[in-house]
N, C-alpha and C positions, 0 to 999 in steps of 0.2 A: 504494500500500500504506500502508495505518495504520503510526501510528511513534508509540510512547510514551517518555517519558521517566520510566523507576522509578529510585526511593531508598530506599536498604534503609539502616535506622538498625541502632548496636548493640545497641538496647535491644527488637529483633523486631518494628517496623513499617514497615512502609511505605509510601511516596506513589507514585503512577500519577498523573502529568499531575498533581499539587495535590489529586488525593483521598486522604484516608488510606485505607491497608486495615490492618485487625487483623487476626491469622488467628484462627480457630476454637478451641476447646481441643483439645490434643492436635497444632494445626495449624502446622508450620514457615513460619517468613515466605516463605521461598521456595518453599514449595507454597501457600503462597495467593497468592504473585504469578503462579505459571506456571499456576495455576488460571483467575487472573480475564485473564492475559492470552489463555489457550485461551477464555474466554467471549467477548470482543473479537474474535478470529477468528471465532468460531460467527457470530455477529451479524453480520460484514461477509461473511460467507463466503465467505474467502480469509485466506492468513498474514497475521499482523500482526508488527511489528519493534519493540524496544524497546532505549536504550542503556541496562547495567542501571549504575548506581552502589554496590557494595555497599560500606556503611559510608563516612565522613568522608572517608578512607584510602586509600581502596581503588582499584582499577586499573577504570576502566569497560569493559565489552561490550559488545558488539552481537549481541541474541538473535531469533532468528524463531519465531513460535509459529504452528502450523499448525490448524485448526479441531480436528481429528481429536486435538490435545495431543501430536503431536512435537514436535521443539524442536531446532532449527539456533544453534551459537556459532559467529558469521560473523565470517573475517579481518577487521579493523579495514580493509582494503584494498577488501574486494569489501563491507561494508555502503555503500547508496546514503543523497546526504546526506536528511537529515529534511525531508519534508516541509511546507510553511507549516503552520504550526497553523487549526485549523476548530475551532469550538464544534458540534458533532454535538446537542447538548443534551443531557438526566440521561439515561444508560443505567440500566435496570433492574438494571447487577451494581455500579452504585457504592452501595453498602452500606459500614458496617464491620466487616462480618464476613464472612469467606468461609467455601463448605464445602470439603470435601476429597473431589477426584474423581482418581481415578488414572487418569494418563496412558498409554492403552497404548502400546507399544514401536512406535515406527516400520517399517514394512512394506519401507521402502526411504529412501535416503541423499538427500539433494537433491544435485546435483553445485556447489553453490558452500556448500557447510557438511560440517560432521559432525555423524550425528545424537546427542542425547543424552538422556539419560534424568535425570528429577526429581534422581537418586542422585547423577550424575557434576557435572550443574551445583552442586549445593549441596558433592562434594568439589573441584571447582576453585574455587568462591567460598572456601574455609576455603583452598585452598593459597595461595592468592593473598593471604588475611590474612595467612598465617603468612612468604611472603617479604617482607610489606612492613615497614620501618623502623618500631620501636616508638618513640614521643614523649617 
């Protein structure tokens, strides 16, 4: 399985493996990462894993994105480690700008995650700022 490493800055960008992504206007950074990470499934067709980073600060995840744009936050337990890194060469979705594709709502639960929605990732990324020690 694919296994990315994203970095969510606080100023609304993002890095995927050392590409920037900007999102779109109108577009949340973390709907243009769960976008372009659903693209990366499309393409390999099967999930792809990514640990996310949000902000400097912040607590990392372990996310699965499914071709179909479900999206599994896997215990720090059951994510498997990353595998070697490969140069695939330029994907057609490394761009800086993504667009905005709503993820429909998972059909059913994978049994080693919960499933979640665009909504609930981006209010656990904001809780997870707000318990962490301010500088």
């Amino acid at each position: 399985m694919a296994h990315f490493d994203v970095y969510i800055s606080g100023e609304g960008i993002a890095e995927i493996d050392g590409h920037t992504l900007v999102p779109a206007p109108g577009q949340s950074v973390h709907e243009a990462v769960l976008d372009r990470l659903q693209a990366h499934a499309e393409e390999r067709g099967g999930a792809v894993e990514a640990t996310v980073f949000d902000g400097p600060d912040a607590a990392r995840f372990v996310l699965r994105v499914l071709p179909d744009g479900s999206s599994l936050v896997l215990d720090p337990d059951e994510a498997p480690a990353p595998a070697p890194a490969t140069d695939p060469g330029p994907s057609p979705h490394d761009t800086p700008a993504a667009t905005a594709v709503p993820a429909p709502a998972p059909a059913q639960a994978e049994p080693a995650g919960k499933a979640v929605t665009t909504a609930s990732v981006k209010a656990a990324l904001e809780k997870a700022q707000q318990q962490m020690p301010k500088k």
